[in-house]
Legacy VTK file of the C-alpha trace (Angstrom):
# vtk DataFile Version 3.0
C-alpha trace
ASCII
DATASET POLYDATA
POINTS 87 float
-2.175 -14.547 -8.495
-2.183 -15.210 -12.084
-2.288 -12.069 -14.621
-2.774 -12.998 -18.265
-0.693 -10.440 -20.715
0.475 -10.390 -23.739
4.346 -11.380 -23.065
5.706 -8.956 -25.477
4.174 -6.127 -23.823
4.554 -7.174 -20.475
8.979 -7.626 -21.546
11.206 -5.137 -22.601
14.861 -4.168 -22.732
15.413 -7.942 -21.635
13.569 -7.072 -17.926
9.560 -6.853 -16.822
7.827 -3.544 -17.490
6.625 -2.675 -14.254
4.581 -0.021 -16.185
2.588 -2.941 -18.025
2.406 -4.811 -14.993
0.873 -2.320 -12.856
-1.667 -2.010 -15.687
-2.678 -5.552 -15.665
-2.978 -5.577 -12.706
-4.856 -2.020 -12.192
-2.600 -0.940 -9.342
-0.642 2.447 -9.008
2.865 2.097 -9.725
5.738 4.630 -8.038
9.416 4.415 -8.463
12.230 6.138 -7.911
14.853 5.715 -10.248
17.484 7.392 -8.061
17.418 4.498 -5.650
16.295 1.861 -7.737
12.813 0.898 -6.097
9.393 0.732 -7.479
6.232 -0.160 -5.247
2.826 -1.104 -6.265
-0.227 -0.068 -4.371
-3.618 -1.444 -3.828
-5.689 -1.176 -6.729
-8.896 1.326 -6.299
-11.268 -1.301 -6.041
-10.053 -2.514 -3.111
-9.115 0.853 -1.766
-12.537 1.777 -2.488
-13.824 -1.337 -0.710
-11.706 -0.199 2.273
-12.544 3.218 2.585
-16.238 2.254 2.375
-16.470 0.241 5.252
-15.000 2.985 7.086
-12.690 0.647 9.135
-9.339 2.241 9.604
-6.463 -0.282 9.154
-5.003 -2.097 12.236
-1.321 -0.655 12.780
0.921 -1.042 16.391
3.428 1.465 17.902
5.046 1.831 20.335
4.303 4.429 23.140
7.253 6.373 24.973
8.164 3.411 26.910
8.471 1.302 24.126
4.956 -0.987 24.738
3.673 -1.525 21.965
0.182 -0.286 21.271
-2.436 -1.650 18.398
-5.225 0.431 17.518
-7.288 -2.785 17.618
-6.889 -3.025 21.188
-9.119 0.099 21.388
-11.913 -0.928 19.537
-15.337 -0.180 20.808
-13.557 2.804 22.924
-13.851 6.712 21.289
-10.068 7.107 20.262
-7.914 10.422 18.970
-5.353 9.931 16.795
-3.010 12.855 16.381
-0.134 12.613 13.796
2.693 15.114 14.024
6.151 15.764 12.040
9.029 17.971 12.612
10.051 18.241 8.907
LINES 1 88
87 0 1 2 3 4 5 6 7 8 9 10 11 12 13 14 15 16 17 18 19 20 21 22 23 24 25 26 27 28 29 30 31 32 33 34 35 36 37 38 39 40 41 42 43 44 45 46 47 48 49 50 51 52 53 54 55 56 57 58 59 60 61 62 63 64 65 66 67 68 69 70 71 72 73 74 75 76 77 78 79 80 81 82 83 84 85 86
């Protein structure tokens, strides 16, 4: 992917601005400076795209046996998806 920006506003303090970045490339942008990570998410157009198709996202777990499990194997069949933490 190729993202045209200005150079000086996309480089500061001698390292990318993630900030500027993110903008150009109208994504959300999270960090945590504590542990030194930043992530970039997908940009509301194609968020919106996803969401409208109402297709959820393929993902695979593993069940209690450790078999793993893709929700894509269960397409066509009525599924229920319960999501539980401790914390």
């Amino acid at each position: 992917m190729c993202v045209p920006v200005d150079q000086d506003a996309l480089v500061g303090d001698g390292g990318l601005d993630l900030g500027v970045f993110a903008d150009a490339l109208q994504r959300p942008l999270v960090t945590d400076e504590k542990h030194v990570v930043a992530a970039l998410g997908a940009s509301h157009h194609d968020r919106g795209e996803a969401l409208a198709s109402l297709q959820a996202p393929d993902f695979t777990l593993p069940d209690l046996d450790g078999n793993p499990h893709s929700l894509s194997d269960q397409r066509g069949k009525k599924v229920l998806l319960v999501a539980y933490a401790s914390w």
